[in-house]
PyMOL Python script that loads the backbone (N, CA, C, O; Angstrom):
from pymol import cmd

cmd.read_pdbstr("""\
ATOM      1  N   UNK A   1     107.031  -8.046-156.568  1.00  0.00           N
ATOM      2  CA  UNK A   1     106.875  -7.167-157.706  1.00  0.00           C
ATOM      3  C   UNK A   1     108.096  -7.243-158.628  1.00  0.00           C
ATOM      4  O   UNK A   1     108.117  -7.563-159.817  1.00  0.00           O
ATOM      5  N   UNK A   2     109.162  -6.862-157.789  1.00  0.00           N
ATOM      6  CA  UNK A   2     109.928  -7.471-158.656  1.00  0.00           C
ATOM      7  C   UNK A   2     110.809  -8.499-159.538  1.00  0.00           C
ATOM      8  O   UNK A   2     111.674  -8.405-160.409  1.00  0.00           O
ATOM      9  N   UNK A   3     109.806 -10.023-158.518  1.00  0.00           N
ATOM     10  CA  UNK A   3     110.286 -10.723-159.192  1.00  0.00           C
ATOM     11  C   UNK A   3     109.114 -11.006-160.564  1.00  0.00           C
ATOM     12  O   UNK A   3     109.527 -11.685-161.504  1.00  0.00           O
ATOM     13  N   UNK A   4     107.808 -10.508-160.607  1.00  0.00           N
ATOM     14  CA  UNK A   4     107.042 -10.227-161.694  1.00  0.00           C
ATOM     15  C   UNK A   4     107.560  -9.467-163.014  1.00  0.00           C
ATOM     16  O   UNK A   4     107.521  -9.890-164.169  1.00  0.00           O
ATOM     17  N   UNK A   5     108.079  -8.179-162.527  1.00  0.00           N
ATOM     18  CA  UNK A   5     109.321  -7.802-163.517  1.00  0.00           C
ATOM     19  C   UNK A   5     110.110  -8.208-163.996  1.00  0.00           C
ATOM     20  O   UNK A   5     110.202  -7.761-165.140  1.00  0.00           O
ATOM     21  N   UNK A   6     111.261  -9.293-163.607  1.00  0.00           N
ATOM     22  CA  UNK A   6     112.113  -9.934-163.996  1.00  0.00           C
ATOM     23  C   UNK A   6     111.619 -11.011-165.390  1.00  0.00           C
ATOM     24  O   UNK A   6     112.048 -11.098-166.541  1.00  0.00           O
ATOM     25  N   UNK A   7     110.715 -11.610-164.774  1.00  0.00           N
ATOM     26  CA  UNK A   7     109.801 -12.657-165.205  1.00  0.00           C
ATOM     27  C   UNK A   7     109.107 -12.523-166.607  1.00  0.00           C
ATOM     28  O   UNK A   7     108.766 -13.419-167.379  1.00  0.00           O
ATOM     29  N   UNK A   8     108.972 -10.951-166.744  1.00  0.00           N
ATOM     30  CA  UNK A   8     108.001 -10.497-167.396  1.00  0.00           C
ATOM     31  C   UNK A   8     109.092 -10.419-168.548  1.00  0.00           C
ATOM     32  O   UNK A   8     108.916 -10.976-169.631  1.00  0.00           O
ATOM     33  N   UNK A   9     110.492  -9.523-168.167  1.00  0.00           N
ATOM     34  CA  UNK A   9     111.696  -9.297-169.092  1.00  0.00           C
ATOM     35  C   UNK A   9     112.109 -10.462-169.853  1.00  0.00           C
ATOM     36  O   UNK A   9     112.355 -10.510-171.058  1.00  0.00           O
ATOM     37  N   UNK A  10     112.158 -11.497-168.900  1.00  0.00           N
ATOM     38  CA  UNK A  10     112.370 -12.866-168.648  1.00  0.00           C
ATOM     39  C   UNK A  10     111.645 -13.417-170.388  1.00  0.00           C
ATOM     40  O   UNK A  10     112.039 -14.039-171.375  1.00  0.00           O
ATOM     41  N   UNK A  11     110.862 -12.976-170.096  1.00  0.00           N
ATOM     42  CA  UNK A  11     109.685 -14.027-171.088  1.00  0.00           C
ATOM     43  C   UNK A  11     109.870 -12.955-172.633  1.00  0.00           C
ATOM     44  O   UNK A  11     110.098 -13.553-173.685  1.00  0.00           O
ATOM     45  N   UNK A  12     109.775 -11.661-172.656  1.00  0.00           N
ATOM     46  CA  UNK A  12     110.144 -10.922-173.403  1.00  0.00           C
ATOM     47  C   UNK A  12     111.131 -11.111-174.579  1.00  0.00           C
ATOM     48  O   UNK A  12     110.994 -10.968-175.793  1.00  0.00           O
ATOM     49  N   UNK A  13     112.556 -11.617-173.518  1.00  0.00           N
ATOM     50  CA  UNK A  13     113.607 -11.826-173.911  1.00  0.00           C
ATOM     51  C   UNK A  13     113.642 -12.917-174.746  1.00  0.00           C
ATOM     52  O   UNK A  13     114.102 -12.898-175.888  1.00  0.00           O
ATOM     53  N   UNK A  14     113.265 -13.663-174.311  1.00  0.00           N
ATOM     54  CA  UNK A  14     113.019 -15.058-174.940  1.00  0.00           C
ATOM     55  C   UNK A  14     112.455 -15.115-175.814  1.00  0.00           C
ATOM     56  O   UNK A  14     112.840 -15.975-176.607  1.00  0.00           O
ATOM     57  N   UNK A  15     111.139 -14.213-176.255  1.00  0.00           N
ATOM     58  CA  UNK A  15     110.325 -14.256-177.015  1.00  0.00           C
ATOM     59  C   UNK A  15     111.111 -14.066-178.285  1.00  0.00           C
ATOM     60  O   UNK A  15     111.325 -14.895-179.169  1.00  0.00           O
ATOM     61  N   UNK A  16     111.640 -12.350-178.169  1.00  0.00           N
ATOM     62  CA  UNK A  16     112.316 -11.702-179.181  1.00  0.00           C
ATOM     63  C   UNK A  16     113.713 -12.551-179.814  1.00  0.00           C
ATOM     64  O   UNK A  16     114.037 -12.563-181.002  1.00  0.00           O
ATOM     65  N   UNK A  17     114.360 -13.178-178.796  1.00  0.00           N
ATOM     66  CA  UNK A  17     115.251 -14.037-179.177  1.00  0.00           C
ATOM     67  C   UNK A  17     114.978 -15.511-180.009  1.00  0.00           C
ATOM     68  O   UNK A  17     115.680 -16.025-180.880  1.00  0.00           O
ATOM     69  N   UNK A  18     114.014 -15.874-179.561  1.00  0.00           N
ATOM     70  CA  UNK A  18     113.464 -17.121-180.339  1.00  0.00           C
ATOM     71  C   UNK A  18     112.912 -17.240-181.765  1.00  0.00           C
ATOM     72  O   UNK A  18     113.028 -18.183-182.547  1.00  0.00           O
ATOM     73  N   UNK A  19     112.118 -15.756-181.964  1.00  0.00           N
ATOM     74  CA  UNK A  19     111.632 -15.236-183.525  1.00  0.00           C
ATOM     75  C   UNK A  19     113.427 -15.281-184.150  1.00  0.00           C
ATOM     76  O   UNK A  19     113.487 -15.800-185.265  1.00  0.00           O
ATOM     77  N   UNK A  20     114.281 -14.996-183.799  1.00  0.00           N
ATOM     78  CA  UNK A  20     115.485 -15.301-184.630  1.00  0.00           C
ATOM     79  C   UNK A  20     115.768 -16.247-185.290  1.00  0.00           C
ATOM     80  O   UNK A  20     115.869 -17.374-184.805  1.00  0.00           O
ATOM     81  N   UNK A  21     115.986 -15.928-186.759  1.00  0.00           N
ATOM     82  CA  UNK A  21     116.105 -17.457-187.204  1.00  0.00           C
ATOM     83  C   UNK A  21     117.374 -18.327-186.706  1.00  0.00           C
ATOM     84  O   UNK A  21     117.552 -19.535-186.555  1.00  0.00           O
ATOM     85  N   UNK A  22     118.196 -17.155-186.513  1.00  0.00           N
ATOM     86  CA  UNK A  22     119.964 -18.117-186.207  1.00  0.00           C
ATOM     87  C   UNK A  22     119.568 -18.985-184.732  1.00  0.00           C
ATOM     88  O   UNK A  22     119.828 -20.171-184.531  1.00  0.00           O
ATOM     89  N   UNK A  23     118.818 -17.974-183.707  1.00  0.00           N
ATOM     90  CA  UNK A  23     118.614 -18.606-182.447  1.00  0.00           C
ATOM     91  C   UNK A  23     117.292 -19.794-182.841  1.00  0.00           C
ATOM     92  O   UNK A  23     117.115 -20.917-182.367  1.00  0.00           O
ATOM     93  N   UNK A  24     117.096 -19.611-183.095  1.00  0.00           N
ATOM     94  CA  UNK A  24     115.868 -20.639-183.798  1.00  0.00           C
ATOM     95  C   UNK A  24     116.300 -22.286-184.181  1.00  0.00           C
ATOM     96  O   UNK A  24     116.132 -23.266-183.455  1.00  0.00           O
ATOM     97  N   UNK A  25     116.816 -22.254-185.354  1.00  0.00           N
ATOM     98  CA  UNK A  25     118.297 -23.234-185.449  1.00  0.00           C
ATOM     99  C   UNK A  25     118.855 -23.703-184.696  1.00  0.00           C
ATOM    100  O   UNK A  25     119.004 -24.921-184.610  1.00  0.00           O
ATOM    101  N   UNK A  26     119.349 -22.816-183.889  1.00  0.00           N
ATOM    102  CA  UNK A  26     120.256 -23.336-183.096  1.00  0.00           C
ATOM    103  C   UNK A  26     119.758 -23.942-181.748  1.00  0.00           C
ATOM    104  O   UNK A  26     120.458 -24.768-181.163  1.00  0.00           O
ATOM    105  N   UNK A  27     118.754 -23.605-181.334  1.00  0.00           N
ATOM    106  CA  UNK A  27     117.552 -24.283-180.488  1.00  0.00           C
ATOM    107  C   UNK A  27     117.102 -25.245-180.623  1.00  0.00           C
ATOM    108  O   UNK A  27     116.817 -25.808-179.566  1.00  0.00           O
ATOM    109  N   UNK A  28     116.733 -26.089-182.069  1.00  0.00           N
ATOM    110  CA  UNK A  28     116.138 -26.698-182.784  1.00  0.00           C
ATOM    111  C   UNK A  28     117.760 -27.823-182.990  1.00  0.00           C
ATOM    112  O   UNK A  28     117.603 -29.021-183.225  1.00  0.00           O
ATOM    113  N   UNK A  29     118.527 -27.502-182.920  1.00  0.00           N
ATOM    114  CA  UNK A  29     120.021 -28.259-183.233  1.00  0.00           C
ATOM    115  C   UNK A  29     120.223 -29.057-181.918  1.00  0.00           C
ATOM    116  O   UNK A  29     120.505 -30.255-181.898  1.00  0.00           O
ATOM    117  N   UNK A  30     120.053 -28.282-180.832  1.00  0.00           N
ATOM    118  CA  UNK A  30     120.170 -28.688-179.582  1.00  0.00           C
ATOM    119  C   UNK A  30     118.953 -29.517-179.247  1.00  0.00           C
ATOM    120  O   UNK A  30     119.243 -30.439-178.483  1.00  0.00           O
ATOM    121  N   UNK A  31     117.600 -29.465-179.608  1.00  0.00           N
ATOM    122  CA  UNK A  31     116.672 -30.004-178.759  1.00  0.00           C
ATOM    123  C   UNK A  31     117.087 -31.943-179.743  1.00  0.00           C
ATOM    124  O   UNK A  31     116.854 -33.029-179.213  1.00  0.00           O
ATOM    125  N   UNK A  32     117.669 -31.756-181.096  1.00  0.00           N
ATOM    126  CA  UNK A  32     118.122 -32.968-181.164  1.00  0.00           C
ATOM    127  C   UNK A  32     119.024 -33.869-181.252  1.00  0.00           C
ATOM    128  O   UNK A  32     119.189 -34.989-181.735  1.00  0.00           O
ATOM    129  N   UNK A  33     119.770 -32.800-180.439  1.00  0.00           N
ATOM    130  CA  UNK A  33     121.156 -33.449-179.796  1.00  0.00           C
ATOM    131  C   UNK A  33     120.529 -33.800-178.587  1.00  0.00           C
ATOM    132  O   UNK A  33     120.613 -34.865-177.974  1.00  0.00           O
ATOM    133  N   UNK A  34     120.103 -33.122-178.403  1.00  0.00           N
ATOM    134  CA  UNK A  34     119.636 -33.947-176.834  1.00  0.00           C
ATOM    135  C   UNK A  34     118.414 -34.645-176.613  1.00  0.00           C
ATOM    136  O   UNK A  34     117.664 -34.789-175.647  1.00  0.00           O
ATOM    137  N   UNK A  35     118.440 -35.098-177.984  1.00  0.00           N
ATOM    138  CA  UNK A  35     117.212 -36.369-178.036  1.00  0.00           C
ATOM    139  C   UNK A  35     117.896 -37.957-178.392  1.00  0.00           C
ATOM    140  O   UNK A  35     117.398 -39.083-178.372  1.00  0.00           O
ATOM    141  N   UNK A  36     119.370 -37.412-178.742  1.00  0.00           N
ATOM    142  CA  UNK A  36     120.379 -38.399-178.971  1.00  0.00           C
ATOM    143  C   UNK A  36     120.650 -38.931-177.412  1.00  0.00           C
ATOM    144  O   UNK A  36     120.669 -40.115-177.074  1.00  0.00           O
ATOM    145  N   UNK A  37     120.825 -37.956-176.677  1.00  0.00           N
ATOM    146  CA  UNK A  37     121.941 -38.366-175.562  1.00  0.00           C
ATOM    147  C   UNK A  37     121.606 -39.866-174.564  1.00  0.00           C
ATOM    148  O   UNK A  37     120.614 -39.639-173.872  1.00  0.00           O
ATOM    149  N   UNK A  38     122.008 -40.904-174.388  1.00  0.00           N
ATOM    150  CA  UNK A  38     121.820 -41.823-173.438  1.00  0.00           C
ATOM    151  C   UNK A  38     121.557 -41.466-171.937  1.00  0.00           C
ATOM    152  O   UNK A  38     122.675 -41.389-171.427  1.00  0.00           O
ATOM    153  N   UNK A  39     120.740 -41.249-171.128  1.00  0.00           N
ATOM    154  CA  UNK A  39     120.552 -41.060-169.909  1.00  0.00           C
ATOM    155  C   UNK A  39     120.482 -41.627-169.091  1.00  0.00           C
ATOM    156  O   UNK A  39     119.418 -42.226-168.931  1.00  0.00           O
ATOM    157  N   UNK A  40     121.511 -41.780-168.127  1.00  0.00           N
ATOM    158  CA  UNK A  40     121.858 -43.104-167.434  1.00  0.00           C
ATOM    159  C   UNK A  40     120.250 -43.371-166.590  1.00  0.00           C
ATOM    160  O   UNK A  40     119.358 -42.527-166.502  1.00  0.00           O
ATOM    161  N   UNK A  41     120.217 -44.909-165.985  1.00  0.00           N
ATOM    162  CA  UNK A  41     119.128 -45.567-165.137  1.00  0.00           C
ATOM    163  C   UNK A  41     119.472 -44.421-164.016  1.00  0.00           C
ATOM    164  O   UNK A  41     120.496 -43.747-163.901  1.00  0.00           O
ATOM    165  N   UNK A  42     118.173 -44.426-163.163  1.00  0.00           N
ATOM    166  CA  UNK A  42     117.579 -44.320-161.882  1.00  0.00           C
ATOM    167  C   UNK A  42     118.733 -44.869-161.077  1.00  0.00           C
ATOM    168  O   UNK A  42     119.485 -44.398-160.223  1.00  0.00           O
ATOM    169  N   UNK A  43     118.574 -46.185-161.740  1.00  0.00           N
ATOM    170  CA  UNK A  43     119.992 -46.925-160.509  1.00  0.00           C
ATOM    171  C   UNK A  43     121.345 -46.569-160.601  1.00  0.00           C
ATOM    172  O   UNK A  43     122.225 -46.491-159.744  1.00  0.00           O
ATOM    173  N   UNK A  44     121.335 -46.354-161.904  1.00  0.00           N
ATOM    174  CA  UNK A  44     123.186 -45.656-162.242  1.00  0.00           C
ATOM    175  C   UNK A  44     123.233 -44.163-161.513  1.00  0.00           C
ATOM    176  O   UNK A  44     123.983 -44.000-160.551  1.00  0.00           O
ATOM    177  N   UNK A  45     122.552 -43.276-161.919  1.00  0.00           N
ATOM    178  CA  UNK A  45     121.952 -42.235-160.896  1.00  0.00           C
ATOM    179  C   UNK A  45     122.655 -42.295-159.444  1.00  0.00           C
ATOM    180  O   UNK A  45     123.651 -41.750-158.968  1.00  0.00           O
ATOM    181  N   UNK A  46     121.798 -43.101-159.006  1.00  0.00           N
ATOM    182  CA  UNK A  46     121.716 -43.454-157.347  1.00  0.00           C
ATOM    183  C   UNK A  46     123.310 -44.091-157.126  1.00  0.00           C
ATOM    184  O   UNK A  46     124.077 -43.589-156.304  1.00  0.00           O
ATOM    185  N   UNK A  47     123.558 -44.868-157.692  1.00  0.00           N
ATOM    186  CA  UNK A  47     124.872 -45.453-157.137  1.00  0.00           C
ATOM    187  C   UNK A  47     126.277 -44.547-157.331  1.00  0.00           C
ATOM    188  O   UNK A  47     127.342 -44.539-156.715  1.00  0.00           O
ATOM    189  N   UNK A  48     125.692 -43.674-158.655  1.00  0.00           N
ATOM    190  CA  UNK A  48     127.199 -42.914-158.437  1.00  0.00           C
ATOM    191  C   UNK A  48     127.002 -41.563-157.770  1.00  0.00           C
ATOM    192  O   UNK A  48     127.941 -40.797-157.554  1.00  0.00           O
ATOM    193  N   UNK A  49     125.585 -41.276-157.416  1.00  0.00           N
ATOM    194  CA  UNK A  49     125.669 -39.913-155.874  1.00  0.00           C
ATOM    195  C   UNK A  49     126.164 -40.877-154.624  1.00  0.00           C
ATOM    196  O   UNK A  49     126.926 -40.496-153.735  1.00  0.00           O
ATOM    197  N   UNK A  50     125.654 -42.050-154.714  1.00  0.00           N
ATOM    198  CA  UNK A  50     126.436 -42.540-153.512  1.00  0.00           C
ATOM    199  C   UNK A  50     127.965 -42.423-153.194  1.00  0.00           C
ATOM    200  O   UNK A  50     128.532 -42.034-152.173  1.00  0.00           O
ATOM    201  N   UNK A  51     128.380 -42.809-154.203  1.00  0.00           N
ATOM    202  CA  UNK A  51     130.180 -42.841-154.925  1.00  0.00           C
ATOM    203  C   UNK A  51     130.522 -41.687-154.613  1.00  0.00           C
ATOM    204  O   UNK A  51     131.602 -41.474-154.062  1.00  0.00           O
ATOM    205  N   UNK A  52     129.638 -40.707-154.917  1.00  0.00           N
ATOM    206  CA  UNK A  52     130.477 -38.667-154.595  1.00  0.00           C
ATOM    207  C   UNK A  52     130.490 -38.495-153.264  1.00  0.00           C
ATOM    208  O   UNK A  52     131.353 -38.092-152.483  1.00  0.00           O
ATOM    209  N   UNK A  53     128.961 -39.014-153.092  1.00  0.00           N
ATOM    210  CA  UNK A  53     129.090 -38.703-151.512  1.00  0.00           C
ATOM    211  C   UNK A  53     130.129 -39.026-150.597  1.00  0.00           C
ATOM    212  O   UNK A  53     130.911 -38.301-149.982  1.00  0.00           O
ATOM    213  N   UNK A  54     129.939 -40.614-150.639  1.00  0.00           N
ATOM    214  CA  UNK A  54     131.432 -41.197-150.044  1.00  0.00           C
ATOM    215  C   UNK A  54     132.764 -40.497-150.153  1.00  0.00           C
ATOM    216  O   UNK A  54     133.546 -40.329-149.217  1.00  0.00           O
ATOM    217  N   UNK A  55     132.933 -40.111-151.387  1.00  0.00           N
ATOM    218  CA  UNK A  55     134.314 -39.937-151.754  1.00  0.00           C
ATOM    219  C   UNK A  55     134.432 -38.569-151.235  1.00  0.00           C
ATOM    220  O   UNK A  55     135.530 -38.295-150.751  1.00  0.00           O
ATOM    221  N   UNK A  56     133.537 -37.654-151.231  1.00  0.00           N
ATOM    222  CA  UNK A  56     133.294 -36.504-150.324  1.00  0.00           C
ATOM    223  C   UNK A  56     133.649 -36.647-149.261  1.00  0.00           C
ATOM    224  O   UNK A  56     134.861 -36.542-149.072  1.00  0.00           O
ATOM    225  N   UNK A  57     132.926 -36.893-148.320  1.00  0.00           N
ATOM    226  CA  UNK A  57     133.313 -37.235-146.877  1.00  0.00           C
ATOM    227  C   UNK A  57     134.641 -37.743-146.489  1.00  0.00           C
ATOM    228  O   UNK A  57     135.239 -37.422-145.462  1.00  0.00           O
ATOM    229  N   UNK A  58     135.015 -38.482-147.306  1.00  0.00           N
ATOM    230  CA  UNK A  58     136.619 -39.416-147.452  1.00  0.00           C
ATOM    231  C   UNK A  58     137.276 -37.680-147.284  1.00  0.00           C
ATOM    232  O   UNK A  58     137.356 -37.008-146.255  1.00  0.00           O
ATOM    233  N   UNK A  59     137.726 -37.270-148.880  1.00  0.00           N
ATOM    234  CA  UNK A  59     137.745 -35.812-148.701  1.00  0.00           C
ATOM    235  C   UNK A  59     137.998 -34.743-147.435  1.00  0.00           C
ATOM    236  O   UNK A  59     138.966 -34.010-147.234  1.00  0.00           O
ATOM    237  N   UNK A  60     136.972 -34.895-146.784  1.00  0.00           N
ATOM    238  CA  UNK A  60     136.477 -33.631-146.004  1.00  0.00           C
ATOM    239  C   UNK A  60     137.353 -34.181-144.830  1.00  0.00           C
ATOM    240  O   UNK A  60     138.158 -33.423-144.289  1.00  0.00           O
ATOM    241  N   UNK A  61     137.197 -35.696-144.351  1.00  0.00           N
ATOM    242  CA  UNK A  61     138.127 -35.992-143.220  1.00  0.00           C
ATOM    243  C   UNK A  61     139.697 -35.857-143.602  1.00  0.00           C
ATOM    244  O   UNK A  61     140.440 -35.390-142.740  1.00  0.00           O
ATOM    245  N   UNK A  62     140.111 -36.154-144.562  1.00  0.00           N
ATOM    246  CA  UNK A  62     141.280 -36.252-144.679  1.00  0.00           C
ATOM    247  C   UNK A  62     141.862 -34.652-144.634  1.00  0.00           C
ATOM    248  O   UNK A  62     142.901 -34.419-144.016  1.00  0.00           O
ATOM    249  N   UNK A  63     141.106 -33.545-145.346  1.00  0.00           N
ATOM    250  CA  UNK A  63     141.481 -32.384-144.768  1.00  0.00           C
ATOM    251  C   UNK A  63     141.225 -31.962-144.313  1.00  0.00           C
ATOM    252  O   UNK A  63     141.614 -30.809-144.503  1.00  0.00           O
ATOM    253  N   UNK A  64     140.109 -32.165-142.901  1.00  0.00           N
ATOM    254  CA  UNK A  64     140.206 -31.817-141.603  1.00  0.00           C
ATOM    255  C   UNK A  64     141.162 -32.613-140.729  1.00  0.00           C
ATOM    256  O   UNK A  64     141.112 -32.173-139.580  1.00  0.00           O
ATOM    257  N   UNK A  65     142.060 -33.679-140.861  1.00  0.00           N
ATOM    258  CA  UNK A  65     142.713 -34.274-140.264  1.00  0.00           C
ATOM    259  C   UNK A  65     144.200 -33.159-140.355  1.00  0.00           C
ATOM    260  O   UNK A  65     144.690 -32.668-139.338  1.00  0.00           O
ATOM    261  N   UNK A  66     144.750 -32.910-141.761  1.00  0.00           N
ATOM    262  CA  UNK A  66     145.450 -32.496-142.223  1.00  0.00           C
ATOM    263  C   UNK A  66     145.271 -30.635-141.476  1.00  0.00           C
ATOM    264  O   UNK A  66     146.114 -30.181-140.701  1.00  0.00           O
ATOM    265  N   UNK A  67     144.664 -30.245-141.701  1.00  0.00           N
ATOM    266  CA  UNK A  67     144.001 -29.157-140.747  1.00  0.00           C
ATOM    267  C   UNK A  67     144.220 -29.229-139.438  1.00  0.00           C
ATOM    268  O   UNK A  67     145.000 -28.330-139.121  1.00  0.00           O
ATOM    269  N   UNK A  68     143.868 -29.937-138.445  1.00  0.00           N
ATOM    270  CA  UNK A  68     143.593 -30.529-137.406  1.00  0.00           C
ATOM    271  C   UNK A  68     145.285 -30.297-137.173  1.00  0.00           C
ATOM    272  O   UNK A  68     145.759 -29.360-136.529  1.00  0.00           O
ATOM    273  N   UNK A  69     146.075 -31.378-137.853  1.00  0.00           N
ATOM    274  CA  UNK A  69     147.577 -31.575-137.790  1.00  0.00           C
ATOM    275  C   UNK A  69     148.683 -29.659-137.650  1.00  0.00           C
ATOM    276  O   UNK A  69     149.312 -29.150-136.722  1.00  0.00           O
ATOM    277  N   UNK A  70     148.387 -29.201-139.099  1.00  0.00           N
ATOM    278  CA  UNK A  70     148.683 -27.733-139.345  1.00  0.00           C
ATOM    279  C   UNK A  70     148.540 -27.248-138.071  1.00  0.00           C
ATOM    280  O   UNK A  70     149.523 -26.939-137.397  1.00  0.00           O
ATOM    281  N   UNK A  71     147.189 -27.131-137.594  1.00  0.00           N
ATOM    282  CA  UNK A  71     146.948 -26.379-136.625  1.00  0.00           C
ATOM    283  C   UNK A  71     147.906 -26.350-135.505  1.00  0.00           C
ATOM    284  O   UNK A  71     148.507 -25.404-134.994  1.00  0.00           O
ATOM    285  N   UNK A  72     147.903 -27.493-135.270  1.00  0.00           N
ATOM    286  CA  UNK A  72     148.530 -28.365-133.926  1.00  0.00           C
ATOM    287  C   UNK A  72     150.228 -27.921-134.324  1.00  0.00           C
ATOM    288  O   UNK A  72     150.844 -27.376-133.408  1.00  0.00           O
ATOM    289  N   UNK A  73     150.802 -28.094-135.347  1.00  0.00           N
ATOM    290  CA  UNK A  73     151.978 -27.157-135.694  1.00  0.00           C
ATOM    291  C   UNK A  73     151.866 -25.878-135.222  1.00  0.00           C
ATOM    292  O   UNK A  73     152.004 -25.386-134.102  1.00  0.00           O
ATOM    293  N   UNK A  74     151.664 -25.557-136.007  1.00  0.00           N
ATOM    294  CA  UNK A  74     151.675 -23.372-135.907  1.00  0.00           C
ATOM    295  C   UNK A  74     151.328 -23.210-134.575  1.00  0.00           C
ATOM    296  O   UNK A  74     152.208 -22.715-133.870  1.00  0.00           O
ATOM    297  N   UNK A  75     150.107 -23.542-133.959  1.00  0.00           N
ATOM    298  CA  UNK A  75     150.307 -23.870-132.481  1.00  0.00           C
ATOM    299  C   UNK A  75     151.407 -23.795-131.518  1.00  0.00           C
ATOM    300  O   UNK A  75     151.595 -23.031-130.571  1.00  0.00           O
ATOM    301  N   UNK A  76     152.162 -24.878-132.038  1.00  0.00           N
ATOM    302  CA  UNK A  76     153.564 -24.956-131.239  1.00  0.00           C
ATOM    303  C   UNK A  76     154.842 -24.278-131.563  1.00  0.00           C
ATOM    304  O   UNK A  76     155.911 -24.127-130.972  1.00  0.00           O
ATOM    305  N   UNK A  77     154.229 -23.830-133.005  1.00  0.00           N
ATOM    306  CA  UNK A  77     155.892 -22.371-133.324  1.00  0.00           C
ATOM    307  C   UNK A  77     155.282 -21.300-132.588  1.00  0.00           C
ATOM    308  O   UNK A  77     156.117 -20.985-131.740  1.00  0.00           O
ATOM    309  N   UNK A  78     154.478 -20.726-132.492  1.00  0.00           N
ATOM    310  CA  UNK A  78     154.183 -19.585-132.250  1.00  0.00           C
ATOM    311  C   UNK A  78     153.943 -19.541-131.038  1.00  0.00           C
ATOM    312  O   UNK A  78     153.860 -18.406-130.568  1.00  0.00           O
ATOM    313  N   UNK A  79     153.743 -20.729-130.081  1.00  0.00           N
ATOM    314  CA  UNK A  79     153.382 -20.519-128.908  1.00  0.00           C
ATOM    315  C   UNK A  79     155.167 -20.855-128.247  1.00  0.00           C
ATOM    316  O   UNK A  79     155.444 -21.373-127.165  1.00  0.00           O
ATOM    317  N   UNK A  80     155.920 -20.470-129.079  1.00  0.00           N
ATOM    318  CA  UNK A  80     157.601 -20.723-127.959  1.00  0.00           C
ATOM    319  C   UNK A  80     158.222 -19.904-127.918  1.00  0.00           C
ATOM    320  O   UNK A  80     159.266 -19.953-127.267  1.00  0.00           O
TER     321      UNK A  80
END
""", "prot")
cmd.dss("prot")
cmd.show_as("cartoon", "prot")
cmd.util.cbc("prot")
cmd.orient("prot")
């Protein structure tokens, strides 16, 4: 129900905002700017989530290693 409400505000909002001429314009400015924009291939896509991913994980070990290390410090001050 209430996400019917939201939805309903939702659409409302939009409505009343869109009859604006400034928001209107400026809607209309954007839909052809972004008819300009180059959108990389499927394959360019794919190869550079691969690239984050990797470089992620690279990431995540190196500061769980670094972690891992800390730990293993404070460990040994506090345990003397």
């Amino acid at each position: 129900m209430i996400a019917v409400g939201a939805g309903l505000v939702a659409f409302i909002v939009a409505v009343v905002t869109y009859r604006s001429k400034k928001i209107h314009t400026f809607v209309v400015e954007v839909c052809v700017e972004l008819s300009k924009v180059t959108w990389p291939s499927r394959k360019e896509t794919r190869s550079q989530t691969i690239v984050v991913l990797i470089v992620s994980v690279i990431a995540a070990v190196i500061l769980g290693v670094y972690d891992a290390i800390w730990s293993h410090i404070t460990d040994l001050i506090y345990n003397v």
